[in-house]
C-alpha positions as CSV (number, residue, x, y, z in Angstrom):
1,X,-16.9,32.9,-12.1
2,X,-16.9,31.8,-15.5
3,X,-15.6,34.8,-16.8
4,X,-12.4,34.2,-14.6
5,X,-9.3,32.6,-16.4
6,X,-7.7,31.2,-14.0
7,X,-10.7,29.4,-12.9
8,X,-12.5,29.0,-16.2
9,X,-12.2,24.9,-15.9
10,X,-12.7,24.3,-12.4
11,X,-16.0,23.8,-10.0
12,X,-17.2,26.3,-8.3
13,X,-20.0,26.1,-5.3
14,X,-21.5,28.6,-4.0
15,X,-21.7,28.0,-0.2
16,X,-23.6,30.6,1.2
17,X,-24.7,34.5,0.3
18,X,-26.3,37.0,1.7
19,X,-28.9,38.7,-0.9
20,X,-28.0,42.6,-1.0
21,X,-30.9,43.9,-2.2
22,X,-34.6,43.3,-4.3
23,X,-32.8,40.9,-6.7
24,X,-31.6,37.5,-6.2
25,X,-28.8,38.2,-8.4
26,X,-27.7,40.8,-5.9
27,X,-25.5,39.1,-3.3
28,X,-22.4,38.6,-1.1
29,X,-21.5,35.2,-1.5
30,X,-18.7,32.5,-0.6
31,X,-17.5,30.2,-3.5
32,X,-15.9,26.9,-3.3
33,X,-13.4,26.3,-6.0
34,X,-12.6,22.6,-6.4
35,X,-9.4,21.4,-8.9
36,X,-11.4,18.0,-8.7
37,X,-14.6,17.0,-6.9
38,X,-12.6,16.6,-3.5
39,X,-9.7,18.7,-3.8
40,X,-10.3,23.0,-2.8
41,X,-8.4,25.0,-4.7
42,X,-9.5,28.5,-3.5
43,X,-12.2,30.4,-1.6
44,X,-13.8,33.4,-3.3
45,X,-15.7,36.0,-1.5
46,X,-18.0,38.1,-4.4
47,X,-20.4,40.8,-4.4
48,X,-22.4,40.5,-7.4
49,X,-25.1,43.6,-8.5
50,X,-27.1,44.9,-11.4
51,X,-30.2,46.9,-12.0
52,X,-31.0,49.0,-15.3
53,X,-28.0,51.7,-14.8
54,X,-25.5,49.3,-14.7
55,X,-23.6,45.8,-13.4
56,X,-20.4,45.0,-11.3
57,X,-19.0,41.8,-10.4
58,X,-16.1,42.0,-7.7
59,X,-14.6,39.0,-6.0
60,X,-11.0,37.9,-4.5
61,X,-9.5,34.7,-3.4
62,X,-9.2,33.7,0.0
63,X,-7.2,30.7,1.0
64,X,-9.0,28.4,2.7
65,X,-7.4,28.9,6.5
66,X,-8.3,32.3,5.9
67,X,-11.8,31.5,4.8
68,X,-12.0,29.7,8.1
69,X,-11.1,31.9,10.0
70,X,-13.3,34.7,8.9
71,X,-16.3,32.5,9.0
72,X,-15.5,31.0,12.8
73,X,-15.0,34.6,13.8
74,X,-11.0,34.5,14.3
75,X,-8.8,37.6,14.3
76,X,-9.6,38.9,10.8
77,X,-6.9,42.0,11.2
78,X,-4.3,40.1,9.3
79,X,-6.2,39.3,6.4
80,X,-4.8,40.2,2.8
81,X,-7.7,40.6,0.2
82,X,-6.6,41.6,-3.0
83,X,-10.6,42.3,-5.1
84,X,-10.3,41.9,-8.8
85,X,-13.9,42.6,-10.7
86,X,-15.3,44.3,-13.4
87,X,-18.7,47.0,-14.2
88,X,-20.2,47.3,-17.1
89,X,-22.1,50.6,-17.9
90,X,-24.0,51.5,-21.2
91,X,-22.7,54.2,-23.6
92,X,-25.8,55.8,-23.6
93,X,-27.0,57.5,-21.0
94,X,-30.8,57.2,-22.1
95,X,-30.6,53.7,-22.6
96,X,-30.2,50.6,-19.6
97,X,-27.6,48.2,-19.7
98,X,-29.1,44.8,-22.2
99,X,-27.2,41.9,-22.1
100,X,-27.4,39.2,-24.7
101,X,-28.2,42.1,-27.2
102,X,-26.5,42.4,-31.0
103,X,-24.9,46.0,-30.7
104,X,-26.1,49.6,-31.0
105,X,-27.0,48.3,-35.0
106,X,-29.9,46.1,-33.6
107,X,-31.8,48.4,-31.8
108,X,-29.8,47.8,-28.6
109,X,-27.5,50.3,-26.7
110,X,-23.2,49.6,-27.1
111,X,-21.8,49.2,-23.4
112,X,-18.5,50.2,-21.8
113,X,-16.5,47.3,-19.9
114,X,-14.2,48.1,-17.1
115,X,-12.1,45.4,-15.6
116,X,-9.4,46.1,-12.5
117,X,-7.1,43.4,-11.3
118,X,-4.6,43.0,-8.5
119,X,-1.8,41.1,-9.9
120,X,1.4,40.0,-8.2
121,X,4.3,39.3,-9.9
122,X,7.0,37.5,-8.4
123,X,9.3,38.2,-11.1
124,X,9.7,42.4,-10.8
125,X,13.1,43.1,-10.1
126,X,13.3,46.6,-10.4
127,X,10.7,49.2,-9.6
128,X,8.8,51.0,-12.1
129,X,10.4,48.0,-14.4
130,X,7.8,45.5,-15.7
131,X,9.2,42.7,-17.9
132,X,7.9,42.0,-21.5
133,X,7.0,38.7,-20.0
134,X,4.9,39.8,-17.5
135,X,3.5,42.7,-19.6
136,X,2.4,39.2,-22.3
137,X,0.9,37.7,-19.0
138,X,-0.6,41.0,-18.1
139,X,-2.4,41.5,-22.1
140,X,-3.6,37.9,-21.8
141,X,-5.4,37.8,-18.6
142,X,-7.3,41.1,-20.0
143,X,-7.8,39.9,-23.1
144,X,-9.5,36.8,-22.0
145,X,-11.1,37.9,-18.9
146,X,-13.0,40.5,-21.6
147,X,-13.6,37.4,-24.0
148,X,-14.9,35.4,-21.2
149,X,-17.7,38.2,-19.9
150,X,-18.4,38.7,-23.2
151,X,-19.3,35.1,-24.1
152,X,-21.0,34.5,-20.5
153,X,-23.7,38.1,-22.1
154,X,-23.9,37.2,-25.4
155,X,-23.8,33.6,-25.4
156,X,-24.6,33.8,-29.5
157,X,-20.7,35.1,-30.3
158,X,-19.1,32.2,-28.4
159,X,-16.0,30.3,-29.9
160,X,-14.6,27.3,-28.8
161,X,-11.3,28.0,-27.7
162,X,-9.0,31.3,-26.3
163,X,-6.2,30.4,-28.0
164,X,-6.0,33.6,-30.4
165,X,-7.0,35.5,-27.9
């Protein structure tokens, strides 16, 4: 979850998954997100995948009564879950997704990132109306959120802080 910003400085446990294919990097799993070492935050479920085509990451929060109820088997009817999550593909078709790799100039395939989020915004008044403010918030979160993936793959581009971005 590093490449999440609004959890980018927080733990995060991974309680339990179920692998979802011949990888171990294929899997369902339950994350813990702690503020501090004894305080939950948030509950993520997240299905994580790649092969040589391509590579998708999608998650959502869960509160943690709701986490609790899904996992004792509770009425699960009422249950909001609002995924967020991103793929990434290569932009050649005859070459596989490489992470950690320098760009289409080294040798190594370019590759296309698409993020989706479910944002709500308490501050819509009006439909079809989105305030500059939240359209700031908006640009931000994907801004970062593509800075963030990007740094987690290529680990050699890092910088210390988002604060231009």
């Amino acid at each position: 979850m590093q490449w999440d910003v609004r959890l980018s400085r927080n733990l995060i446990q991974e309680l339990a998954y179920i692998i979802n294919g011949g990888l171990t990097e294929n899997r369902v799993s339950i994350l813990q997100v702690n503020a501090t070492p004894l305080d939950i935050e948030m509950m993520y479920l997240q299905e994580s995948f790649i092969d040589h085509t391509d590579a998708y990451v999608i998650y959502a929060p869960v509160d943690v009564p709701t986490m609790s109820n899904i996992l004792n088997g509770r009425n699960i009817d009422d249950v909001n879950i609002l995924p967020c999550g991103f793929a990434i593909l290569p932009d050649d078709d005859d070459r596989p997704v490489v992470f950690g790799g320098g760009g289409s100039r080294d040798g190594v395939s370019d590759s296309l990132l698409t993020m989706s989020f479910n944002i709500i915004d308490d501050q819509v008044s009006m439909e079809n109306y989105i305030s500059p403010e939240s359209m700031n918030m908006i640009y931000k979160i994907i801004n970062r959120t593509a800075f963030l993936i990007r740094n987690a793959l290529v680990p050699n581009n890092a910088q210390d802080n988002l604060d231009g971005v």
